[in-house]
Every structure is written in C-alpha cells, then in structure tokens.
PDB file of the backbone (N, CA, C, O) and the ligand in Angstrom, with CONECT records:
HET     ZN  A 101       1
ATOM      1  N   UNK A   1      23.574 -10.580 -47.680  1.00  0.00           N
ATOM      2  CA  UNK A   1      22.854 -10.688 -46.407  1.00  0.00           C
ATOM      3  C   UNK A   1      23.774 -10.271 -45.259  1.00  0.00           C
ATOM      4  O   UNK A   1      24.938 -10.668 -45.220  1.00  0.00           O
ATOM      5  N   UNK A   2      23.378  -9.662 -44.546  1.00  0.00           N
ATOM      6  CA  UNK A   2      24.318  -9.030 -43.409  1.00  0.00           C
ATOM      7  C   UNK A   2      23.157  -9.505 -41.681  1.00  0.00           C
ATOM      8  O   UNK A   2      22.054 -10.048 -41.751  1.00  0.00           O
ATOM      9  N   UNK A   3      23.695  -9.187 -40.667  1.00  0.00           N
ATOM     10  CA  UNK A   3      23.029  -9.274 -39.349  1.00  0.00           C
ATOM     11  C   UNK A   3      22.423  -8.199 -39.063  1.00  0.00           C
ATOM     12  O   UNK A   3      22.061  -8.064 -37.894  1.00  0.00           O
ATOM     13  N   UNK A   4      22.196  -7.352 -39.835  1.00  0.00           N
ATOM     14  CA  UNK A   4      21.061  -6.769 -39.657  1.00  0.00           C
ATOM     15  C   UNK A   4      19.621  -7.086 -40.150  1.00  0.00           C
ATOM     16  O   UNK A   4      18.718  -6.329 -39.795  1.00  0.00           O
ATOM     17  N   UNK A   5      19.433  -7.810 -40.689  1.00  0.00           N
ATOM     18  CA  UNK A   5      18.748  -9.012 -41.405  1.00  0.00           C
ATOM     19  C   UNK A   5      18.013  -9.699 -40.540  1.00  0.00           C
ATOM     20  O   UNK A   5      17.143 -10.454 -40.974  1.00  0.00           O
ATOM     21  N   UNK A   6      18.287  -9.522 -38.795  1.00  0.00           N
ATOM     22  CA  UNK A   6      18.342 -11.083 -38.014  1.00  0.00           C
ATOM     23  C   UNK A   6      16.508 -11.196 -37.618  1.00  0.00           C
ATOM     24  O   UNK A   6      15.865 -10.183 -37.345  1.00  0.00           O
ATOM     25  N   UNK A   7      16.085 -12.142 -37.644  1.00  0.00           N
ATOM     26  CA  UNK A   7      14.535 -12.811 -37.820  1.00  0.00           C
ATOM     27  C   UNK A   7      14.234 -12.406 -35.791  1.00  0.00           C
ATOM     28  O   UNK A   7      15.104 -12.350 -34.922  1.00  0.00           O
ATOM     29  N   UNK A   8      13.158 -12.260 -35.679  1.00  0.00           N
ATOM     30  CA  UNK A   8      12.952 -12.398 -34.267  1.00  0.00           C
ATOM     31  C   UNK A   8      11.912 -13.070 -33.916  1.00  0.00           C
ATOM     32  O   UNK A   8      10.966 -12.284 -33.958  1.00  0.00           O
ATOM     33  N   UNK A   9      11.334 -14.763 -33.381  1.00  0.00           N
ATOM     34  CA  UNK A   9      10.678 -15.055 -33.118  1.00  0.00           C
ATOM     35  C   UNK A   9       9.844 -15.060 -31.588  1.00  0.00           C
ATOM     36  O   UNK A   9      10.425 -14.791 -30.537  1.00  0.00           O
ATOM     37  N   UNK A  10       8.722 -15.333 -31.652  1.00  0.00           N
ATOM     38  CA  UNK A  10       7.713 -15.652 -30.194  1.00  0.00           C
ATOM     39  C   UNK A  10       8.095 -17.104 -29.626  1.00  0.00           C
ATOM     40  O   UNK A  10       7.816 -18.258 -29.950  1.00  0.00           O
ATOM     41  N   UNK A  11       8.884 -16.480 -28.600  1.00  0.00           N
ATOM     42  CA  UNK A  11       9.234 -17.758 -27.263  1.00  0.00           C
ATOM     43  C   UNK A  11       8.461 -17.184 -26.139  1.00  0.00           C
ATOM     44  O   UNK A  11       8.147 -16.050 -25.779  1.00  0.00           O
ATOM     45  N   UNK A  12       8.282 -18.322 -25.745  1.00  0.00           N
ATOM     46  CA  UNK A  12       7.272 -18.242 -24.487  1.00  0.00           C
ATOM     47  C   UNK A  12       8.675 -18.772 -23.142  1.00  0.00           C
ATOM     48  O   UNK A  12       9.219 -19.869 -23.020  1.00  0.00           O
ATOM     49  N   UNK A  13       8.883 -17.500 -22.338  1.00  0.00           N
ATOM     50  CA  UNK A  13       9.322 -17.411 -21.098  1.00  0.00           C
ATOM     51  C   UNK A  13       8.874 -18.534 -20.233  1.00  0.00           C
ATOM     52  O   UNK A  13       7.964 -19.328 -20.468  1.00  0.00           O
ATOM     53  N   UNK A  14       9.673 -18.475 -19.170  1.00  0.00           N
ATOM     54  CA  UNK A  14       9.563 -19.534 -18.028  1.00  0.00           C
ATOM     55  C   UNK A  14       8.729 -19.415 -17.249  1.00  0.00           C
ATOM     56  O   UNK A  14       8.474 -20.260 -16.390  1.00  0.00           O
ATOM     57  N   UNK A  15       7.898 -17.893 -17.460  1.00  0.00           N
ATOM     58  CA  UNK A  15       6.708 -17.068 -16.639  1.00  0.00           C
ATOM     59  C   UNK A  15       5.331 -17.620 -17.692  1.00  0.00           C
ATOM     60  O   UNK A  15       4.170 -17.245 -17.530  1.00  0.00           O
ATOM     61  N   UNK A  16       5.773 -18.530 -18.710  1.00  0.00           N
ATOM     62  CA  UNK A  16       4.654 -18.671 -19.562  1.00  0.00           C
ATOM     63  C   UNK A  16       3.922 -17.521 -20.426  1.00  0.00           C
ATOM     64  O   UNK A  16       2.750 -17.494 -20.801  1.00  0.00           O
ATOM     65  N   UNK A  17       5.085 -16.455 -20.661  1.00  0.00           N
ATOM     66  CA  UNK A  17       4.077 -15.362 -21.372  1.00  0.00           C
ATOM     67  C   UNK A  17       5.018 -15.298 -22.856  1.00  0.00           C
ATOM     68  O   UNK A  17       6.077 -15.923 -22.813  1.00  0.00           O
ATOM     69  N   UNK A  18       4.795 -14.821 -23.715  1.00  0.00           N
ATOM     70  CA  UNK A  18       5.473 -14.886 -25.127  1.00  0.00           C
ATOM     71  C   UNK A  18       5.756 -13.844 -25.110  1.00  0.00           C
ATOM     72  O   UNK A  18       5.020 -12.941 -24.710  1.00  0.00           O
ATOM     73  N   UNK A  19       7.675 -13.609 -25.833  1.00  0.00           N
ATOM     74  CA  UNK A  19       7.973 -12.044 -26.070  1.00  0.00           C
ATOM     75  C   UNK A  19       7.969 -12.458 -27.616  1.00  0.00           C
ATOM     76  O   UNK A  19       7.336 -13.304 -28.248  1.00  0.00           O
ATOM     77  N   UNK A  20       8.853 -11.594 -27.932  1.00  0.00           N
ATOM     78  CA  UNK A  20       9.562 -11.320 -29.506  1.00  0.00           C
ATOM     79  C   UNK A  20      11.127 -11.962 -28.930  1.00  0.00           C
ATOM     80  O   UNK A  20      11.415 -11.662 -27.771  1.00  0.00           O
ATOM     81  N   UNK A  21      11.773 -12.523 -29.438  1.00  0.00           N
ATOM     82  CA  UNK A  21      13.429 -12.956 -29.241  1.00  0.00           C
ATOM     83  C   UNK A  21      13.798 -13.004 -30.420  1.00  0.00           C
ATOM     84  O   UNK A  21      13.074 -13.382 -31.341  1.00  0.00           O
ATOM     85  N   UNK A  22      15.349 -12.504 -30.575  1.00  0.00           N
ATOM     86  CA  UNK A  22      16.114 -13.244 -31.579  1.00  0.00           C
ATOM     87  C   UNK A  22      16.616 -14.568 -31.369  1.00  0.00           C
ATOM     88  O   UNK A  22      16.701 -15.241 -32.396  1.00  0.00           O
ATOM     89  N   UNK A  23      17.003 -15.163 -30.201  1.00  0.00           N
ATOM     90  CA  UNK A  23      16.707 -16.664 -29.847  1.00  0.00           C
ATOM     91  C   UNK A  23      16.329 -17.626 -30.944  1.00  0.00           C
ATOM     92  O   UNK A  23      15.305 -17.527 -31.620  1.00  0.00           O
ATOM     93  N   UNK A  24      16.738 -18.047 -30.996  1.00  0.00           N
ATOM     94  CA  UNK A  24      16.197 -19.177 -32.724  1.00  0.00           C
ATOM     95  C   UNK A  24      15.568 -20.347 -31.723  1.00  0.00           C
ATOM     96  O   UNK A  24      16.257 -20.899 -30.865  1.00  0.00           O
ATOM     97  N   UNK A  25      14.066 -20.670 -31.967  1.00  0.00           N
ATOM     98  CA  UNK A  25      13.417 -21.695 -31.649  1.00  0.00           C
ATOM     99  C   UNK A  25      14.138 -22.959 -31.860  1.00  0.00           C
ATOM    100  O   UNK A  25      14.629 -23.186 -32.965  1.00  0.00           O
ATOM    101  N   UNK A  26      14.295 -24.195 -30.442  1.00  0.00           N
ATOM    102  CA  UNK A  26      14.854 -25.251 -30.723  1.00  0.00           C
ATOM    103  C   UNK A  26      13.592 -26.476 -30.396  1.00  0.00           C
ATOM    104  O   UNK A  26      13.540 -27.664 -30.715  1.00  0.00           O
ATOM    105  N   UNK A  27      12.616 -25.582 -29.606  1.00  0.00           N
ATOM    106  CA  UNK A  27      11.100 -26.625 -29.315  1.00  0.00           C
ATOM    107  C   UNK A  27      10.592 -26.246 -29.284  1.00  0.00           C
ATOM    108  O   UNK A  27      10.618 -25.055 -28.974  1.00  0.00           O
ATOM    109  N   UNK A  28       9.333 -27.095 -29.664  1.00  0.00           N
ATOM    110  CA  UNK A  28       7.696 -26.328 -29.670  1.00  0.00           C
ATOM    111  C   UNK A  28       6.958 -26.901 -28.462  1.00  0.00           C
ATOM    112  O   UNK A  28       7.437 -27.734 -27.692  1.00  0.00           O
ATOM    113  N   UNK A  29       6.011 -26.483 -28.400  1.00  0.00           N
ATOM    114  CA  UNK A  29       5.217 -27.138 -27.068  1.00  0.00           C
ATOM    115  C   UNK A  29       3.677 -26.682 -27.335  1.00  0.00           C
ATOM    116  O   UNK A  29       3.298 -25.679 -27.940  1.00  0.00           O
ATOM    117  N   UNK A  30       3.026 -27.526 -26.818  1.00  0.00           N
ATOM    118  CA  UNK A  30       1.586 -27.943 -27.301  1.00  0.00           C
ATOM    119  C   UNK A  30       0.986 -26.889 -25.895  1.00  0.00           C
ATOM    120  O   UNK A  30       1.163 -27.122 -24.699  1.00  0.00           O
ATOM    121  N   UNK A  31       0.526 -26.151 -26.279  1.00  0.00           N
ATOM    122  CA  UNK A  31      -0.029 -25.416 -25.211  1.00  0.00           C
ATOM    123  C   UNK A  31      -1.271 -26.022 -24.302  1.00  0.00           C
ATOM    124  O   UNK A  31      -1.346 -25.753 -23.103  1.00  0.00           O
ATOM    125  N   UNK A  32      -2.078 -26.725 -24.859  1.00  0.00           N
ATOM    126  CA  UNK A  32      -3.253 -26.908 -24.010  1.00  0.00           C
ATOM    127  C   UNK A  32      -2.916 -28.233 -23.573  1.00  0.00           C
ATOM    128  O   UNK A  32      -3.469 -28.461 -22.497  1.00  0.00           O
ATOM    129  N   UNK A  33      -2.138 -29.316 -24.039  1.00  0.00           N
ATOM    130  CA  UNK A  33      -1.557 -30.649 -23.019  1.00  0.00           C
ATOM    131  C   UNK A  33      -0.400 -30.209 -22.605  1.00  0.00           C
ATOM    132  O   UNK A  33       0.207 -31.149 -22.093  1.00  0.00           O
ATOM    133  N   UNK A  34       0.600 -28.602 -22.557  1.00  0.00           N
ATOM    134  CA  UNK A  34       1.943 -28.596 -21.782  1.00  0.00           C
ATOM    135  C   UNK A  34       2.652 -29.812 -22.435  1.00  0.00           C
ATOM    136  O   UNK A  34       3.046 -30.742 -21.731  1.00  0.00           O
ATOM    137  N   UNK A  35       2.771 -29.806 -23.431  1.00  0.00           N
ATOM    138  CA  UNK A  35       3.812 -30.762 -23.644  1.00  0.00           C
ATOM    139  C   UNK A  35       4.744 -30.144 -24.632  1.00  0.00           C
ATOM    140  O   UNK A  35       4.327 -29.260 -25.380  1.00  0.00           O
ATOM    141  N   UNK A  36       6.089 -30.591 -24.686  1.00  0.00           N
ATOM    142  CA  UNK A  36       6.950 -30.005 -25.518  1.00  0.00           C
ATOM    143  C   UNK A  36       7.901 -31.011 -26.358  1.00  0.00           C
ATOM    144  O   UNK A  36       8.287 -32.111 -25.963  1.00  0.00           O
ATOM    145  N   UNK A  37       8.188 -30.419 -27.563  1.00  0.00           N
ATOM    146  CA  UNK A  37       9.178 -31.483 -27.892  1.00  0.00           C
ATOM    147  C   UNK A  37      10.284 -30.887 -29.286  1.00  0.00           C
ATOM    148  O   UNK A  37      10.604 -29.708 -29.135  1.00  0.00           O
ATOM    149  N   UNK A  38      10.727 -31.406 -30.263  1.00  0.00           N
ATOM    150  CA  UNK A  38      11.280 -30.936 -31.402  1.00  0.00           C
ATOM    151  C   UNK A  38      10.553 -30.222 -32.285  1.00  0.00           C
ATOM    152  O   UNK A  38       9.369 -30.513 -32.450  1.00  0.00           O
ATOM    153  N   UNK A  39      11.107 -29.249 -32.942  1.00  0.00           N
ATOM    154  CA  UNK A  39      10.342 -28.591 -33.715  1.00  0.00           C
ATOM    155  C   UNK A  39       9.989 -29.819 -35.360  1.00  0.00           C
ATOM    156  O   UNK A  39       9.187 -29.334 -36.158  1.00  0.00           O
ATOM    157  N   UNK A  40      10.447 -30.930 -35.652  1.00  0.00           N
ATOM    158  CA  UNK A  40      10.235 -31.808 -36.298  1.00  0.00           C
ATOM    159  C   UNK A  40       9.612 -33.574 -35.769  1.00  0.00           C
ATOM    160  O   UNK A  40       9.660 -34.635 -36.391  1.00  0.00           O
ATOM    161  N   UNK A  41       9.197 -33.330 -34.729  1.00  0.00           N
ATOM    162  CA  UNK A  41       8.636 -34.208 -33.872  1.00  0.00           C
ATOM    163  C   UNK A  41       7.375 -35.142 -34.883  1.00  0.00           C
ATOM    164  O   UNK A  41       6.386 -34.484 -35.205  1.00  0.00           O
ATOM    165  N   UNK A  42       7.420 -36.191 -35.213  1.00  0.00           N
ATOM    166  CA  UNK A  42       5.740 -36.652 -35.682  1.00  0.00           C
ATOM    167  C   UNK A  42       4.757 -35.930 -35.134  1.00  0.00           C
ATOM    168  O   UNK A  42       4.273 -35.004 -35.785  1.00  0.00           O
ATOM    169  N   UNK A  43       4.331 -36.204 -33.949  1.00  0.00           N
ATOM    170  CA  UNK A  43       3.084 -35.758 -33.134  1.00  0.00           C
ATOM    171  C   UNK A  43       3.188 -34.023 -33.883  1.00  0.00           C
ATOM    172  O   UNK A  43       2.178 -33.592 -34.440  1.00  0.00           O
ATOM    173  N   UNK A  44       3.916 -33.524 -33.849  1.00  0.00           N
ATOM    174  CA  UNK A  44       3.677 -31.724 -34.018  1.00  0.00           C
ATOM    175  C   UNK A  44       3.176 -31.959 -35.446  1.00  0.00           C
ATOM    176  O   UNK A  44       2.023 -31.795 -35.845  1.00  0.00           O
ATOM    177  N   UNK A  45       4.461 -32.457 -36.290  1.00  0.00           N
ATOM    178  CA  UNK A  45       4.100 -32.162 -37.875  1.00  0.00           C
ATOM    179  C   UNK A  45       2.499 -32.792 -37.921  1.00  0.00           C
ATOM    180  O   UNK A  45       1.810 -32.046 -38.617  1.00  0.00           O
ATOM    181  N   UNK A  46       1.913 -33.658 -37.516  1.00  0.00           N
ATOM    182  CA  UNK A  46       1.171 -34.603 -37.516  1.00  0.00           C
ATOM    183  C   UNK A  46       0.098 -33.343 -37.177  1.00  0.00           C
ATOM    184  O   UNK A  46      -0.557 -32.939 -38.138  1.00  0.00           O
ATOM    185  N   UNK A  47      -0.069 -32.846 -36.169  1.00  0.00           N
ATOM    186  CA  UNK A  47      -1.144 -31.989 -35.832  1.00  0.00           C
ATOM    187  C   UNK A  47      -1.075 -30.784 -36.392  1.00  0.00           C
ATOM    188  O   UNK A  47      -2.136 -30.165 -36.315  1.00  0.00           O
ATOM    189  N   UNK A  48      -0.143 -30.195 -36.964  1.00  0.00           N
ATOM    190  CA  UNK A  48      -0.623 -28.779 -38.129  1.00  0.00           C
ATOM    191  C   UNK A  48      -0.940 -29.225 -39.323  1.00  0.00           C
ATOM    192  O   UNK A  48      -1.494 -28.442 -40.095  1.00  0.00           O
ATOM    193  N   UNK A  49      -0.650 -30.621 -39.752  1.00  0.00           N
ATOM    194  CA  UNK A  49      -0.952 -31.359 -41.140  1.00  0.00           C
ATOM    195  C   UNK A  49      -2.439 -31.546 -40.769  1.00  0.00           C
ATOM    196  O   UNK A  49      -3.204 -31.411 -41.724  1.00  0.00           O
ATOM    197  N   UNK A  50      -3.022 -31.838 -39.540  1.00  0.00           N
ATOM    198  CA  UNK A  50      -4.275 -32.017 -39.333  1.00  0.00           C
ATOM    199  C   UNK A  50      -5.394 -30.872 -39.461  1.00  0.00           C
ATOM    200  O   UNK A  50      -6.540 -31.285 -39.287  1.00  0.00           O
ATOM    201  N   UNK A  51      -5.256 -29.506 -39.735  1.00  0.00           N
ATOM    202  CA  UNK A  51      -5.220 -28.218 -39.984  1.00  0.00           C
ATOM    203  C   UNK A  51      -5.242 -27.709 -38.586  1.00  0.00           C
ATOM    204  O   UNK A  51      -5.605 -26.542 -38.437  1.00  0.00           O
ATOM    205  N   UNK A  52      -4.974 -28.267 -37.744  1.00  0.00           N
ATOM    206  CA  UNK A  52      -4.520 -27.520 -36.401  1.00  0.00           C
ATOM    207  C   UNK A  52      -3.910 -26.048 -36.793  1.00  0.00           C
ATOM    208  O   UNK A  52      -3.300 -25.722 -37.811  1.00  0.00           O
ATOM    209  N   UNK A  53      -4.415 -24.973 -35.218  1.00  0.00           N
ATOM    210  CA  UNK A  53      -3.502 -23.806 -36.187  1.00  0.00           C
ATOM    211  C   UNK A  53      -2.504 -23.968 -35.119  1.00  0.00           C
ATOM    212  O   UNK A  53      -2.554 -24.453 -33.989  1.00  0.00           O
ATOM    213  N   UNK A  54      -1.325 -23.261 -36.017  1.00  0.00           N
ATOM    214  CA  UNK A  54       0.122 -23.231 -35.323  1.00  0.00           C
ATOM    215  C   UNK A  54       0.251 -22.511 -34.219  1.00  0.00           C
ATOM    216  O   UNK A  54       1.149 -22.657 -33.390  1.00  0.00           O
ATOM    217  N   UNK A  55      -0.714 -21.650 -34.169  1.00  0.00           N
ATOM    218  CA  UNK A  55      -0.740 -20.555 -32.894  1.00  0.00           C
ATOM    219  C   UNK A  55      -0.809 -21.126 -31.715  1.00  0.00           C
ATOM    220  O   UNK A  55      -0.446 -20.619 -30.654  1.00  0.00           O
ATOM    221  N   UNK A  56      -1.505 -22.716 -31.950  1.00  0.00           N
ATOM    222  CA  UNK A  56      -1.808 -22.655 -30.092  1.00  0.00           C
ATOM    223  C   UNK A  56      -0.600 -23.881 -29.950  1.00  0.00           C
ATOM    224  O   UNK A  56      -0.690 -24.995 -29.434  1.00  0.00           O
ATOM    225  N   UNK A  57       0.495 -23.249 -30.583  1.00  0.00           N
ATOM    226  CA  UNK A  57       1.708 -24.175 -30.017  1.00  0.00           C
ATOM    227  C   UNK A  57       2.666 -22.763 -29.486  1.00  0.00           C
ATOM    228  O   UNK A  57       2.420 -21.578 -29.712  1.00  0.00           O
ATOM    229  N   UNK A  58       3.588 -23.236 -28.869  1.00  0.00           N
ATOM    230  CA  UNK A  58       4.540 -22.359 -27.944  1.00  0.00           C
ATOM    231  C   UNK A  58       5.699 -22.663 -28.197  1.00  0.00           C
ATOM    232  O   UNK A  58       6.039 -23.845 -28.160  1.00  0.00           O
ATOM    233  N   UNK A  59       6.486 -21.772 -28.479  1.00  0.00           N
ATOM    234  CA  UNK A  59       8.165 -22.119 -29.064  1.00  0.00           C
ATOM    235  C   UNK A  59       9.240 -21.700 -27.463  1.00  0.00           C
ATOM    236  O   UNK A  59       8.978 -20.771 -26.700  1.00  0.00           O
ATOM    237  N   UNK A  60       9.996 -22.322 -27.363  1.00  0.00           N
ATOM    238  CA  UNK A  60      10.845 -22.678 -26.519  1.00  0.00           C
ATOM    239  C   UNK A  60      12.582 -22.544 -27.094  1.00  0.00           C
ATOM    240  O   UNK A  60      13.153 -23.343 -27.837  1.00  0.00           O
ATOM    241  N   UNK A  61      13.183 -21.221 -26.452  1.00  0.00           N
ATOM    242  CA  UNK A  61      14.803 -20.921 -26.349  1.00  0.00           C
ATOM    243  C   UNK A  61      15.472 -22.809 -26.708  1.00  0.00           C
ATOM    244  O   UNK A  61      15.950 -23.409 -27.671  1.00  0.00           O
ATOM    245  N   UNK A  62      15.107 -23.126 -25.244  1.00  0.00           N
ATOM    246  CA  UNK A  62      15.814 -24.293 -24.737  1.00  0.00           C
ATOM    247  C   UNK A  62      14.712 -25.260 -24.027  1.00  0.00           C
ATOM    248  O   UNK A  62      13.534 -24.971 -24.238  1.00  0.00           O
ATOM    249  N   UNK A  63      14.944 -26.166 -23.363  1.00  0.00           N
ATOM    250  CA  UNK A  63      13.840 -27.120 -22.885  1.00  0.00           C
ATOM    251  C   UNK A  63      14.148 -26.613 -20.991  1.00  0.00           C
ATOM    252  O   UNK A  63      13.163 -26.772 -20.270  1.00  0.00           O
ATOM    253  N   UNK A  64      15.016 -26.235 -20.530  1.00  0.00           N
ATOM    254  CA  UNK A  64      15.123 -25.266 -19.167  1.00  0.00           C
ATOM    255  C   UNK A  64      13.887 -24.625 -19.163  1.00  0.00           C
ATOM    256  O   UNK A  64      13.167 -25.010 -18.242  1.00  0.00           O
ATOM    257  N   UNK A  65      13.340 -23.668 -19.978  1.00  0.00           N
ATOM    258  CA  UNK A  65      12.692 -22.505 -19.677  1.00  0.00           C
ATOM    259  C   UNK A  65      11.315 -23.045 -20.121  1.00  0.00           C
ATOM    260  O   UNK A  65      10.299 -22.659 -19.543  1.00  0.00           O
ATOM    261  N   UNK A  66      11.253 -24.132 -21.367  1.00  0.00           N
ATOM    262  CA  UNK A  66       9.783 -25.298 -21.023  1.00  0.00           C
ATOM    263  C   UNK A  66       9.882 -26.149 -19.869  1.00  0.00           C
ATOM    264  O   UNK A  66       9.090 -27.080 -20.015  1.00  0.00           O
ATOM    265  N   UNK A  67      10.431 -26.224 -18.923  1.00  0.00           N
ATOM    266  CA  UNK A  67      10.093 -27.201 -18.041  1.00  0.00           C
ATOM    267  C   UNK A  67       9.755 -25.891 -17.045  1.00  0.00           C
ATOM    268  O   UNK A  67       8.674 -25.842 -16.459  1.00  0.00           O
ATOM    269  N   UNK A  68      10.498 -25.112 -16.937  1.00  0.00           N
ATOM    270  CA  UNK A  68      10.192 -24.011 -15.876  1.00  0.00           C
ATOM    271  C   UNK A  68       8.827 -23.398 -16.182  1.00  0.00           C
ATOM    272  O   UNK A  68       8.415 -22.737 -15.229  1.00  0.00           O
ATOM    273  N   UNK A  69       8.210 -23.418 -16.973  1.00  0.00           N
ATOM    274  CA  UNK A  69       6.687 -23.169 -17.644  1.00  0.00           C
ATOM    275  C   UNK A  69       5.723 -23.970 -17.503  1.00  0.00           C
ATOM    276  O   UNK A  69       4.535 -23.848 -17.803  1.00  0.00           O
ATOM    277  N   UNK A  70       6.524 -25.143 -16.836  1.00  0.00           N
ATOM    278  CA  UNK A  70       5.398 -26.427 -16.570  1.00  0.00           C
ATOM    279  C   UNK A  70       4.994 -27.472 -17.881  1.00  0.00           C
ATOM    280  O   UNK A  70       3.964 -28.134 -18.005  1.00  0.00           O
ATOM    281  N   UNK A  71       6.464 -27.361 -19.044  1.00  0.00           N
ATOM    282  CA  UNK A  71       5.738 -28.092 -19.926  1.00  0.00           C
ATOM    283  C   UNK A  71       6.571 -29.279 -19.402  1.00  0.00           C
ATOM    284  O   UNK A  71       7.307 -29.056 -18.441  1.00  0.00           O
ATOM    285  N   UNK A  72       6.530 -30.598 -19.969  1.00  0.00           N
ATOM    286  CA  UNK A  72       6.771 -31.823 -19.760  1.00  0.00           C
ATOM    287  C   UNK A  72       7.364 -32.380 -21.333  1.00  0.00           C
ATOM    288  O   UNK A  72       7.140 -31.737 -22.358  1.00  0.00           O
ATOM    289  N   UNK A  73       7.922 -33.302 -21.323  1.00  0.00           N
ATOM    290  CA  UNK A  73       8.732 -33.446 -22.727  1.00  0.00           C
ATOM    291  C   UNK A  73       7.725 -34.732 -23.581  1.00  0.00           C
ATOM    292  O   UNK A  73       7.270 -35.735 -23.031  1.00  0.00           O
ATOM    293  N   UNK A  74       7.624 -34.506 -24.450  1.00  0.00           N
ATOM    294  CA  UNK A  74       6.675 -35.349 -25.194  1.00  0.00           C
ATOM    295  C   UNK A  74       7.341 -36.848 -25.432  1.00  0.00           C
ATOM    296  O   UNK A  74       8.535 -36.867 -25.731  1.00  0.00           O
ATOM    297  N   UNK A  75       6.682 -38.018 -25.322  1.00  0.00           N
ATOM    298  CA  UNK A  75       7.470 -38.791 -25.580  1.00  0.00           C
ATOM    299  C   UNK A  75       7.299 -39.392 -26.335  1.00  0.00           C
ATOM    300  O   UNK A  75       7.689 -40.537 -26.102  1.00  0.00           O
ATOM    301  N   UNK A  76       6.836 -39.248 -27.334  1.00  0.00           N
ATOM    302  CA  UNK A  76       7.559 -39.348 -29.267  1.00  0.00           C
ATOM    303  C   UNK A  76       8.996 -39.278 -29.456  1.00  0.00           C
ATOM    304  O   UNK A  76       9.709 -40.182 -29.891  1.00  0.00           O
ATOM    305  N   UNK A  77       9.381 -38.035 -29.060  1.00  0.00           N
ATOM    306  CA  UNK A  77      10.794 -37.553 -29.495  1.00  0.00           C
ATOM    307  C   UNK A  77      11.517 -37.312 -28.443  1.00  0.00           C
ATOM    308  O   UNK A  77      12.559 -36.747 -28.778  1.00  0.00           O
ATOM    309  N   UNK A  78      11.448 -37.464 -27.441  1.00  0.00           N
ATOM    310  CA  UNK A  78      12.055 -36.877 -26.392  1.00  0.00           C
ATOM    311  C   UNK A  78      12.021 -37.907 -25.154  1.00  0.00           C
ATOM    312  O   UNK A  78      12.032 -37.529 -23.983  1.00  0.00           O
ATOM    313  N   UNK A  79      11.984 -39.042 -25.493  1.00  0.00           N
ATOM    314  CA  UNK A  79      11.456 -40.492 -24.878  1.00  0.00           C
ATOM    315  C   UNK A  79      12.395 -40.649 -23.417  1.00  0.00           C
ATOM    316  O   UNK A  79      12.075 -40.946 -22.266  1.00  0.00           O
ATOM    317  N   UNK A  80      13.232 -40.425 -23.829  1.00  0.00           N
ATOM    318  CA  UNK A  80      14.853 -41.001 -22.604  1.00  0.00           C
ATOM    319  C   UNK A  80      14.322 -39.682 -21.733  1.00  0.00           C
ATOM    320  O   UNK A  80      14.303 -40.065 -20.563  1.00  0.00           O
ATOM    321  N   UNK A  81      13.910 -38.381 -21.793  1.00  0.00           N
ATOM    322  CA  UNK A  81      14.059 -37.034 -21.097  1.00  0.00           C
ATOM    323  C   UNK A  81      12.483 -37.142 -20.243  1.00  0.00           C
ATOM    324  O   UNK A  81      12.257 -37.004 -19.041  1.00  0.00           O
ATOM    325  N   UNK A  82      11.548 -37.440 -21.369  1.00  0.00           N
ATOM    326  CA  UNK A  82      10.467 -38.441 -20.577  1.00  0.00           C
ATOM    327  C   UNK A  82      10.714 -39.282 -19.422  1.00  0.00           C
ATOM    328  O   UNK A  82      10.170 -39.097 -18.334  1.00  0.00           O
ATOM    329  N   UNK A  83      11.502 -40.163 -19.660  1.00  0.00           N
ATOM    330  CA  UNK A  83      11.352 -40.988 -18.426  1.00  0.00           C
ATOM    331  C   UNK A  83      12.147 -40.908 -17.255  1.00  0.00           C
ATOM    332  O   UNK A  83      12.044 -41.418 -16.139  1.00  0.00           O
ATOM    333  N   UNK A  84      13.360 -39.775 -18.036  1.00  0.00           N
ATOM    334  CA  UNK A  84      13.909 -39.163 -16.404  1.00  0.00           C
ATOM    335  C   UNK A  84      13.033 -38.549 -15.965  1.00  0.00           C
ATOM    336  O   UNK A  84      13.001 -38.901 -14.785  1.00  0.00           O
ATOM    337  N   UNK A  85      11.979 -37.568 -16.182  1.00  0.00           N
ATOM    338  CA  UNK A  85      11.060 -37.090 -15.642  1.00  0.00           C
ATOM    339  C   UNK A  85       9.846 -37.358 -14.584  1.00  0.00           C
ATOM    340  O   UNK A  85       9.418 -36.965 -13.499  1.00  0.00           O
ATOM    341  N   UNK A  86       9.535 -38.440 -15.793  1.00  0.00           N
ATOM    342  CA  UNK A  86       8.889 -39.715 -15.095  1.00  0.00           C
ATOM    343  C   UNK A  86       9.011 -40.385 -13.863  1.00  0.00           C
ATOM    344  O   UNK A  86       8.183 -40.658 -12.993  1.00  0.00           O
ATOM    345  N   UNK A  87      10.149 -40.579 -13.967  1.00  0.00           N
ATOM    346  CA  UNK A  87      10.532 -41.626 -13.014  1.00  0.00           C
ATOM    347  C   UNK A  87      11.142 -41.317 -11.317  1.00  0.00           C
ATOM    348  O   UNK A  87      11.422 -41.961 -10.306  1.00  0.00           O
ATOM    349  N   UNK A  88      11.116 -39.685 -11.875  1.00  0.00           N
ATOM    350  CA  UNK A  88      11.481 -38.985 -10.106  1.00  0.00           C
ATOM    351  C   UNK A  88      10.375 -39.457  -8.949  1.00  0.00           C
ATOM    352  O   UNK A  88      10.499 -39.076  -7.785  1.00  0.00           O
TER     353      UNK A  88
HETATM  354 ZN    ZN A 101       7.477 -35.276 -29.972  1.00  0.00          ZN2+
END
C-alpha cells in the first residue's frame, strides 16, 4: 500500500456545501436538527441502525468548521462542549 492509495471523503465546509477532501472525517452531523457529534456517538449509530440513510448526515474536518455551519454539538457525546455552548 503506498499514498497514492489515499481515500477522499465528503466534508461539508463552513459555507455548508460538501466537497470531496482527503481530510479524514472526525464528526458527523445530523443535517436536518444541525447537530453534530462523533462519528461513534449512540444517537448516530442508533439512527442508521434505524434504516435512516447515511446521506442526510454531514461529515465534519474538525468541529471549527461544524460550528461555523451552524451545527451545535450533540449532547450524547459531546456533553461538556454542549454546555459551554449553552451556557454563553
Ligand atoms: Zn452524540
């Protein structure tokens, strides 16, 4: 296996639009409640196990460029980042 090999996934920008990146997804985000969180979060696994399709979730570089998109951090997994949020 060499780096030419390298995978390129759909992140959704801070403009809210999806490119192609080599960026390796670190969050997903629920597109129609704006919410974001771990790519192993309950609530996520929980809703593609539900046959939800995966499409209407949004993958995220970093959680910078989901908050700049207007998502908000889910608080399942992301509880403490929640309530700094919260609490401004
Ligand atoms: Zn979560």
């Amino acid at each position: 296996m060499t780096d030419q090999n390298v995978k390129t996934y759909m992140l959704t920008g801070a403009d809210g639009k999806s490119c192609q990146s080599p960026t390796k997804v670190t969050l997903g985000g629920h597109r129609k409640d704006k919410i974001y969180g771990t790519l192993d979060c309950a609530g996520a696994v929980r809703w593609i196990a539900c046959g939800h399709n995966v499409w209407q979730r949004d993958f995220f570089a970093n959680e910078a460029t989901a908050i700049a998109a207007g998502f908000r951090p889910c608080f399942g997994c992301l509880r403490e980042k929640y309530k700094g949020i919260a609490g401004k």
